[in-house]
C-alpha positions as CSV (number, residue, x, y, z in Angstrom):
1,X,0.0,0.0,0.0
2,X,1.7,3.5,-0.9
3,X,0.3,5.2,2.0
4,X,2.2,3.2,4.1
5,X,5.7,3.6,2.1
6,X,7.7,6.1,4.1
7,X,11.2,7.0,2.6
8,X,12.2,9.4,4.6
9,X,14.5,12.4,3.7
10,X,16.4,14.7,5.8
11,X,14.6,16.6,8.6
12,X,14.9,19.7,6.1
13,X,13.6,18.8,3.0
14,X,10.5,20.3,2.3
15,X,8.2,16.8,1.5
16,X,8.4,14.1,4.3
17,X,8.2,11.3,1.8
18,X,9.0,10.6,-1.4
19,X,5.4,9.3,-2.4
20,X,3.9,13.2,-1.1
21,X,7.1,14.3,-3.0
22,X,5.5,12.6,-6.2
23,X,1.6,13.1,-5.5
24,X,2.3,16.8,-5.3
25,X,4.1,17.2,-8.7
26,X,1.5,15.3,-10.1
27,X,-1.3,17.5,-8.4
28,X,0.6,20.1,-9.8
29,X,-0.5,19.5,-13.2
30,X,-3.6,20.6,-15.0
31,X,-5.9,17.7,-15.0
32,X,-5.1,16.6,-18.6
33,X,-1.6,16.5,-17.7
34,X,-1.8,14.7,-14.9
35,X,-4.3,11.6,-16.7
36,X,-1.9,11.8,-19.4
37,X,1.4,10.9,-16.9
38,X,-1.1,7.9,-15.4
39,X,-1.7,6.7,-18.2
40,X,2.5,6.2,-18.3
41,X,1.8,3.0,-15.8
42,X,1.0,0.7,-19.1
43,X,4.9,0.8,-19.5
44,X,5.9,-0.7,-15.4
45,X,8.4,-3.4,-15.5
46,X,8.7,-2.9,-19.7
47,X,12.0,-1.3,-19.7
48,X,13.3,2.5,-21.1
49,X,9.9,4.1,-23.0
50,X,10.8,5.5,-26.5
51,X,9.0,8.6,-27.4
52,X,7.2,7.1,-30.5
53,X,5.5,4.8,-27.6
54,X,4.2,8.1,-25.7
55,X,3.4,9.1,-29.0
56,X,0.9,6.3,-29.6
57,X,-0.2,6.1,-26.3
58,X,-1.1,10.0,-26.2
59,X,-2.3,9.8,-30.0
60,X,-6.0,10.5,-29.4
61,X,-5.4,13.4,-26.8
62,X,-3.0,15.3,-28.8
63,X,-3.1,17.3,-31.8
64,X,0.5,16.5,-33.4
65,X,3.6,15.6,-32.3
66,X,4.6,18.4,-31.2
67,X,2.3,18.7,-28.4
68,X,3.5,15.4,-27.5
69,X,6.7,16.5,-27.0
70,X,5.6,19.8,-25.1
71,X,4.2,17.4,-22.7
72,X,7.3,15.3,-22.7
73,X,9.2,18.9,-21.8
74,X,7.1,19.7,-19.2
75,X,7.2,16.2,-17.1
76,X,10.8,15.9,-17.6
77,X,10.9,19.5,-15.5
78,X,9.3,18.6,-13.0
79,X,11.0,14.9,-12.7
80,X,7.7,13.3,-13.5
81,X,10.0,11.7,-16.1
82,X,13.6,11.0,-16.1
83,X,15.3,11.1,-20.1
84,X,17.3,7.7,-20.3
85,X,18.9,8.0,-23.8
86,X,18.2,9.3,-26.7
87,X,14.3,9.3,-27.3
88,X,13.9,7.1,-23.9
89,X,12.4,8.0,-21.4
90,X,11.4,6.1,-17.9
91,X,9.7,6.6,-14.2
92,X,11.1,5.3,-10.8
93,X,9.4,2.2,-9.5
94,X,7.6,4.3,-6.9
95,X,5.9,6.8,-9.7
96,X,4.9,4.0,-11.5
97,X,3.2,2.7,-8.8
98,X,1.7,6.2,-8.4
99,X,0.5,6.0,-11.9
100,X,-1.1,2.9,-11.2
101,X,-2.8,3.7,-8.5
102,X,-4.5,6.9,-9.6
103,X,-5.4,4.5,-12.7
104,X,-7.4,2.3,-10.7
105,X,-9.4,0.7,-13.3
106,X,-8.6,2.3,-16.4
107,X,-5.4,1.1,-16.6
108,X,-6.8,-1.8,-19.0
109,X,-8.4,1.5,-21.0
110,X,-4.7,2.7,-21.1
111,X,-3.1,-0.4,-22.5
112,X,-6.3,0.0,-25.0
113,X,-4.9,3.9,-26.6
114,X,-1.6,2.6,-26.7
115,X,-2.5,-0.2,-28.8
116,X,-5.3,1.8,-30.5
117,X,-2.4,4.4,-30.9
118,X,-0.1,2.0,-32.3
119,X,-2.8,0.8,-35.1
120,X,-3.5,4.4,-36.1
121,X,-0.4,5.3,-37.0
122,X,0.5,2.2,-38.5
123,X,-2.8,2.4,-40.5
124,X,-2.0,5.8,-41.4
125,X,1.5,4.7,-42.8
126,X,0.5,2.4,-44.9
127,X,-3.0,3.6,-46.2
128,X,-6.5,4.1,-45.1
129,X,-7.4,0.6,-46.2
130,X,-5.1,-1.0,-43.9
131,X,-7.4,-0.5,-40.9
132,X,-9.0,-4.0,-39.5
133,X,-7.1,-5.4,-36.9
134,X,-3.4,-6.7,-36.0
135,X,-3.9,-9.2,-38.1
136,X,-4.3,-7.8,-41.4
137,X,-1.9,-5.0,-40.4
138,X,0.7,-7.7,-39.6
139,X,-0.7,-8.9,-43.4
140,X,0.3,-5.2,-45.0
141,X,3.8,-5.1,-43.1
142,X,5.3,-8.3,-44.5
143,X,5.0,-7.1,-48.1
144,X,6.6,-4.0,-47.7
145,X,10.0,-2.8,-48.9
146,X,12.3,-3.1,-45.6
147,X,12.6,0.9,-46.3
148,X,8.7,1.8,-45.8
149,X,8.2,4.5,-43.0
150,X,5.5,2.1,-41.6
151,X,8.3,-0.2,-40.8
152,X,10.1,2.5,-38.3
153,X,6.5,2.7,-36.9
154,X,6.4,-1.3,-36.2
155,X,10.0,-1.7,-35.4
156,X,10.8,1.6,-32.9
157,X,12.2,-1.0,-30.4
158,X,9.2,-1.7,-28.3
159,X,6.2,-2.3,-29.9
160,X,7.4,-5.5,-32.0
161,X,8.4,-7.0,-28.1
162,X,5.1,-5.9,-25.9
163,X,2.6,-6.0,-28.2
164,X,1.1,-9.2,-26.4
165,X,1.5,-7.9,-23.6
166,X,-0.3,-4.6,-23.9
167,X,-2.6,-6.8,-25.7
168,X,-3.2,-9.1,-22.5
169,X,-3.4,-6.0,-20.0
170,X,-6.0,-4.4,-22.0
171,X,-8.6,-7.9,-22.6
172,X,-8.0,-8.3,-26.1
173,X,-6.7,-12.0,-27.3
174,X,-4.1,-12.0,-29.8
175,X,-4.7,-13.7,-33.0
């Protein structure tokens, strides 16, 4: 239970814990903000985040990418998110757990717009027709020229490895 985590910091630091540390920052933010950086616990235990994953996940709440990465900016500022490498991006342990928690039970809904995210753009990539599912999208990839921007999409170095997983989390069976 986080209410009963207590990592203490000195006597003069202004938060008592690091879990009021985190609530507050994320309090902090305007409400779409801070349902945004929740919906960030679909990546716990999956490793550095890259952007293009944000980018599907946040795909039906943001205009372009570039608001995507304003809101990328603005987390990182306020240690919401810590910049791992180059377009990666992760959360400590403990803010994940935050995120889950103020989820509750739309965390399967999260894992839902990242995968939802995911189709769009890959849809998008490779035409308008390509809509209908993983599997015919799995279908459109395999033809392609290894060069097709739709294959960057696919391959960005996550989505090819938790698909199922996402998949799982949000009630969907892979086929």
């Amino acid at each position: 239970r986080l209410d009963k985590v207590a990592h203490r910091f000195a006597d003069n630091y202004q938060y008592a814990t690091l879990l009021r540390a985190i609530e507050v920052a994320v309090d902090d933010l305007d409400p779409a903000d801070q349902q945004d950086w929740s919906q960030l616990a679909v990546f716990a235990g999956q490793g550095p985040i890259p952007r293009s994953a944000m980018t599907a996940l946040w795909l039906s709440a943001d205009e372009d990418e570039l608001d995507t990465d304003s809101r990328i900016d603005r987390l990182a500022r306020r240690s919401l998110i810590q910049r791992i490498g180059d377009d990666r991006y992760g959360l400590h342990d403990l803010q994940y757990d935050v995120a889950t928690l103020r989820l509750g039970a739309s965390l399967p809904s999260a894992h839902r717009n990242l995968i939802e995210g995911y189709q769009q753009r890959l849809a998008v990539a490779l035409n308008p027709g390509a809509a209908g599912g993983w599997a015919r999208l799995a279908a459109s990839l395999a033809a392609l020229p290894v060069t097709h921007p739709a294959l960057r999409i696919a391959d960005d170095g996550y989505l090819l490895d938790h698909l199922i997983t996402h998949m799982r989390a949000a009630g969907e069976q892979p086929s």
